[in-house]
N, C-alpha and C positions, 0 to 999 in steps of 0.2 A: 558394525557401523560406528562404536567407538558410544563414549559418553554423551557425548552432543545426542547419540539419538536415542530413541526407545527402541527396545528387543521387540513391540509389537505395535504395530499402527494404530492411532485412534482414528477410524477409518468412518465417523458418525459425525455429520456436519449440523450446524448449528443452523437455522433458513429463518429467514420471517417473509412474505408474502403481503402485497399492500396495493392498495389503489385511493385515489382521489376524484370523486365524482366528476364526469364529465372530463376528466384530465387526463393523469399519468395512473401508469402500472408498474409497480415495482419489484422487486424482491432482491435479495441478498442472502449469503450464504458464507459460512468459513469452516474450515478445516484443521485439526490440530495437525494431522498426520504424523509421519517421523517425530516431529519435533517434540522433546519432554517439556517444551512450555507452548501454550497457547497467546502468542504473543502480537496477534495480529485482533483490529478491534475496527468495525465501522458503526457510521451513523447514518440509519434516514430519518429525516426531519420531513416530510411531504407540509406538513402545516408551520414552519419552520417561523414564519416572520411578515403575516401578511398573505399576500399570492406568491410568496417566496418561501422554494424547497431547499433544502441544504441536506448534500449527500455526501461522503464523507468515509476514507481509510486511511486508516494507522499502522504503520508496517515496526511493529519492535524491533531491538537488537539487544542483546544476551540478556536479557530480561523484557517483560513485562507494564513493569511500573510507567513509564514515561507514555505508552503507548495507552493507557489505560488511563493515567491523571487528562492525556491531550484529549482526548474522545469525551469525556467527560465534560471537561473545563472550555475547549475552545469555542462551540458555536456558542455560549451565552459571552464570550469575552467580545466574538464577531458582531454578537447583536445588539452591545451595548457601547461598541465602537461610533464616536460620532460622525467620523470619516463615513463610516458604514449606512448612518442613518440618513446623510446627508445625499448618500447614492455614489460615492467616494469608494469605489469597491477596491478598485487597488488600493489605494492609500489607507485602506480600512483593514484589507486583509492583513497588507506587510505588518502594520500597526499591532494587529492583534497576533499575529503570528510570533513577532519579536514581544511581544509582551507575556505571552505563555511562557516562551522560551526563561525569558527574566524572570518570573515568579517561581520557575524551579527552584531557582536557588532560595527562597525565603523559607522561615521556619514551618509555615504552617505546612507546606506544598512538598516539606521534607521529610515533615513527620506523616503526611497522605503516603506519599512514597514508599516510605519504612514499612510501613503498614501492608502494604502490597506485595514488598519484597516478605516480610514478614508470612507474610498467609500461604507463599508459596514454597518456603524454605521449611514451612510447618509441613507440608504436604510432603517435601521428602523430595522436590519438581525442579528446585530452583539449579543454574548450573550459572557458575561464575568463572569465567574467561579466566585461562590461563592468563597472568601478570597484570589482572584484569584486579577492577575496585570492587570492594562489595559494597560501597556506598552508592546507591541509585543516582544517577544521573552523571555519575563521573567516567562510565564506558558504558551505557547503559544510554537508549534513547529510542526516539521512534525516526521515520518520515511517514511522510503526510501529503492528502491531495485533500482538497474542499471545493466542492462544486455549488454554487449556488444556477437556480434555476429559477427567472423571474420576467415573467410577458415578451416570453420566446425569444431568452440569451442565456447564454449559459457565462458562467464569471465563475473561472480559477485560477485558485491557488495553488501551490505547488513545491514541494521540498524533498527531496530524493528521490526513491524509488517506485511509488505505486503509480501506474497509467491511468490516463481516461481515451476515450476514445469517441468517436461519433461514425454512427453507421446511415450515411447517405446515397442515395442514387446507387445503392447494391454495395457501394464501394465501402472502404472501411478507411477513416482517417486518424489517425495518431494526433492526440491533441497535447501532448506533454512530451519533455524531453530528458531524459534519466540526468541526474546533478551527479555526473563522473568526475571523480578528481583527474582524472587523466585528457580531459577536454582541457583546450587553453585556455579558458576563460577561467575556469575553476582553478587549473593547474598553477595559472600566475596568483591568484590569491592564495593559495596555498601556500607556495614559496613563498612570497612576501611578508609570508604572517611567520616564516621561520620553517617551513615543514618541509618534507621532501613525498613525495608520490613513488613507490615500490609497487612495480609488478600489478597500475592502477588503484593503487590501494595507499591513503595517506600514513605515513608509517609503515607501511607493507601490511598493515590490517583493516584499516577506515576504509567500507568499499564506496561511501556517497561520502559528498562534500557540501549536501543540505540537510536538518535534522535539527527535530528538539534534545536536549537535551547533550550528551558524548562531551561533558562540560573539560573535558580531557584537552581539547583542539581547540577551546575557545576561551584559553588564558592568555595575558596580556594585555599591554594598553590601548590596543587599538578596540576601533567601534564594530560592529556588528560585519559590516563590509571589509573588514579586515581582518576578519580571524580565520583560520584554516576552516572550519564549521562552521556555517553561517543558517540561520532559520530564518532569514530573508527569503520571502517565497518569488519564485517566477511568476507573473499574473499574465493569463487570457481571457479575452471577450470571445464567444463565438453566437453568429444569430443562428437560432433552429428555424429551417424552412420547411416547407408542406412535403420534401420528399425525406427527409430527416426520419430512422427509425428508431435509432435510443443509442442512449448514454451507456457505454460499458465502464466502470472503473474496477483496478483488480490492484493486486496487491503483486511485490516482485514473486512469489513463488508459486503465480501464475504462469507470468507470460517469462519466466525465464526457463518453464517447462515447455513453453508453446511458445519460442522469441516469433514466430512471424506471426502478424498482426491478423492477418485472411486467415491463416488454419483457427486463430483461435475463436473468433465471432466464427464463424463456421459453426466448430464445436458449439459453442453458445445457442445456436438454433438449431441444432439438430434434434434434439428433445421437443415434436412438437405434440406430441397422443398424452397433453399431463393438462391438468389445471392448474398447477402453479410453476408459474415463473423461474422459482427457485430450482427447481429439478430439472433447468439448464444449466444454474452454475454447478448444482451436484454432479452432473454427466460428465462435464468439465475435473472435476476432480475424480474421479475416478478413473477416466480418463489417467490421467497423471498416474497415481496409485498404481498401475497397471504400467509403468513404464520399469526398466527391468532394475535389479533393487543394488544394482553396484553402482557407487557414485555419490554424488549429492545431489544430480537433479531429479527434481521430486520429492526431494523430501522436505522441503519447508512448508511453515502455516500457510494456506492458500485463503485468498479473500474475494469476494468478489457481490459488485452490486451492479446490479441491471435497472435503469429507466427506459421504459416503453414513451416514446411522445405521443402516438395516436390512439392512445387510451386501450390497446387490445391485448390479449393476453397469447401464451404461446399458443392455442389453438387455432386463431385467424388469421 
């Protein structure tokens, strides 16, 4: 399988399990697998800001660092946004989204960074891209999705590759749209900003064209909306109704093991003889684990967080 991966799977997922009186159930789960870095990160906030939950994955690329300072830093950047406080959710998220993105580069957020790359290169873990920077944030980044969840709406954000999802009326609806450089919309800010798109890929190696961090694509004098890499999020509102059964969010080296949307919430409930939650997104990765070992799918960090809206667990 080459350097990029491990000679042996870390095949033991990380889960936390949670509920809110009278409300939600949740749990989440991740996976190192294949990959020699754990580079995938989320957050539940269930008491997040009021009657408002904040859920939350960080999808890395060839490191660590950026997906790990964002998980960390962004929901208190989100809740101390005034756009945010004001009920200004899009203009609060973009705000706070592009403002992470800009504190990368200052000293203190570099030397956090370092630290990170640091702790991982001590381990013996870290892998740095062929013609690749070993300075964090210069090829080095995450995407990201943030769910806020507040008096049955759901409000996200959105920058590359992780999904959300909403499971209604049996059915399963895609709530997010992958940021491809090879879309038009993407593709003419790309060019514009100087770049060329290869075989979907900016440079023939960038495979999203939203992300913190990859400060590589976002040189130049143009603003945010014009650079090849932009950490401008896409924002949706959606209302949860009474037939509404939960929020799935996952990370790309989910559902690009499972690309159709029905087989993977399938998977997701088919674990139902357990008491937690969690040991549906585990079935889910193992699942994957179990797909055959030539290739590269299946073998990236898998993430995955489940909201139940009608407060039940996978038993009822």
């Amino acid at each position: 399988m080459g350097e990029k991966y491990l000679k042996q799977v870390i095949d033991k997922p990380v889960s936390e399990d949670g509920s809110v009186p009278g409300g939600l159930v949740f749990a989440a789960s991740r996976l190192q697998g294949w990959e020699r870095l754990m580079e995938d990160y989320y957050v539940c906030r269930p008491h997040f800001d009021g009657n408002t939950s904040l859920w939350a994955v960080f999808d890395g690329h060839n490191g660590p660092e950026v997906a790990e300072y964002a998980a960390e830093h962004l929901p208190e950047i989100i809740k101390l946004n005034g756009n945010y406080r004001r009920g200004q959710y899009e203009r609060g998220f973009e705000e706070a989204f592009l403002a992470l993105d800009e504190r990368l580069t200052d000293g203190t957020a570099r030397r956090y960074l370092n630290a990170i790359r640091q702790k991982h290169t001590d381990r013996g873990s870290i892998h740095v891209p062929i013609h690749g920077s070993p300075e964090p944030g210069v090829d080095s980044g995450c995407t990201a999705i943030v769910v806020l969840i507040k008096e049955g709406q759901l409000f996200i954000a959105h920058i590359g590759s992780p999904r959300a999802y909403i499971v209604r009326n049996g059915q399963v609806e895609r709530l997010t749209n992958d940021h491809k450089p090879s879309d038009a919309a993407e593709k003419a800010r790309v060019v514009n900003a100087g770049g060329r798109v290869i075989d979907g890929h900016i440079s023939g190696r960038m495979p999203f064209s939203r992300a913190f961090g990859h400060r590589r694509y976002k040189r130049g004098p143009g603003g945010h909306s014009q650079r090849m890499v932009t950490a401008k999020p896409t924002y949706k509102s959606v209302a949860v109704n009474a037939t509404d059964a939960m929020l799935v969010v996952v990370s790309a080296g989910v559902w690009r093991a499972i690309p159709e949307d029905t087989d993977l919430i399938k998977l997701l409930g088919a674990d139902k003889n357990t008491k937690r939650l969690s040991a549906a997104c585990e079935g889910v990765f193992r699942h994957i684990l179990e797909m055959p070992a030539n290739g590269t799918i299946g073998k990236d960090n898998m993430t995955s967080v489940i909201v139940k809206f009608d407060g039940s667990g996978p038993t009822h």
